[in-house]
N, C-alpha and C positions, 0 to 999 in steps of 0.2 A: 458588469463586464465579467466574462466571466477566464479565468484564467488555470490551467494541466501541467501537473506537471504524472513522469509517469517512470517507472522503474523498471524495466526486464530481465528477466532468466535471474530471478534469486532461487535457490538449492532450496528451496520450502515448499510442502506442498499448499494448493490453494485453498485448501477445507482450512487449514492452522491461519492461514493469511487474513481470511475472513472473517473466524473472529473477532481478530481487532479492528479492521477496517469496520466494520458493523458496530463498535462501540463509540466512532469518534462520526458518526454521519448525522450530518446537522445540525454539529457544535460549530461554535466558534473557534478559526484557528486557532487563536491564542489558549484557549481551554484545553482545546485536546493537546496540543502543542504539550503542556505540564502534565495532562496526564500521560501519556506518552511515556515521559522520560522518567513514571515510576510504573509500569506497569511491566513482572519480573519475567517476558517471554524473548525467545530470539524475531518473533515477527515484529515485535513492537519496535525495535530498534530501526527493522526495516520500513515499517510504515514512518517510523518519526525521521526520518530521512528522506522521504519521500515528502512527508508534508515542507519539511524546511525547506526543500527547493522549489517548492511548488507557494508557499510563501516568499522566498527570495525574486520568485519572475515575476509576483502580482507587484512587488514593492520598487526593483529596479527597472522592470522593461516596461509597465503602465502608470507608475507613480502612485498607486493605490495607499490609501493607509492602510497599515497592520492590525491595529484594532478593529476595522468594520470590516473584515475577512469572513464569511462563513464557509464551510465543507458543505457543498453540493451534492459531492457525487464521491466516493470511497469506494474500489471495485477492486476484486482480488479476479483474476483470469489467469487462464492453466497456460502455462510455455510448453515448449518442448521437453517431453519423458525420454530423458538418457536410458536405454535397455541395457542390464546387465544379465550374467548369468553366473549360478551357482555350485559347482558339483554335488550331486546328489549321490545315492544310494544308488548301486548295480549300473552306474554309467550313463544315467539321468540327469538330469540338469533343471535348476530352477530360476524361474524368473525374477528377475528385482528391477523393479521399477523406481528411474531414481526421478523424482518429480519438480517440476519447477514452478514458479507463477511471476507474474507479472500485477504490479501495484500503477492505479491510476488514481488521482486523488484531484478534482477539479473545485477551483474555491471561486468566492462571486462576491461581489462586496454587495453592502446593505441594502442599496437600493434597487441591484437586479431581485434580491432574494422576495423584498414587494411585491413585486410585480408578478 
């Protein structure tokens, strides 16, 4: 079974998201779950909050055990870019692109990941 949980509009862009999401794909909840909580980035706090509730729905809304969890699927996708502007030189202006991303993180327990 496989069970989503999923995060929108955090202030990060999605290239910084990705690389954490990309080191926890495949593991086992419980695995990433500890590294997570020492890895020294601001995404990681966001992906490891996204895995706990995404662990929290497999265990209360399916009954799942938490040891036979695996990450499926880890996916960082772009949100909405806030447009700012800057004043520039001789009455020019520069663009600042404030960027966001969106965390999906889908887990499966042992016996879908067989199959």
């Amino acid at each position: 079974m496989k069970v989503c949980a999923v995060t929108k509009n955090i202030r990060m862009s999605s290239q910084k998201m990705r690389e954490v999401t990309r080191q926890i794909h495949g593991m086992r909840a419980v695995e990433a779950r500890a590294i997570l909580g020492y890895v020294p980035r601001k995404s990681a706090r966001a992906v490891l909050a996204t895995l706990k509730s995404a662990i929290a729905n497999a265990v209360n809304n399916f009954g799942l055990d938490e040891g036979s969890l695996w990450i499926v699927e880890s996916v960082a996708g772009a949100a909405p870019t806030y447009k700012r502007f800057r004043p520039k030189a001789r009455g020019s202006a520069g663009h600042i692109l404030k960027r966001g991303c969106n965390v999906r993180i889908v887990l499966s327990d042992i016996s879908s990941k067989n199959n």
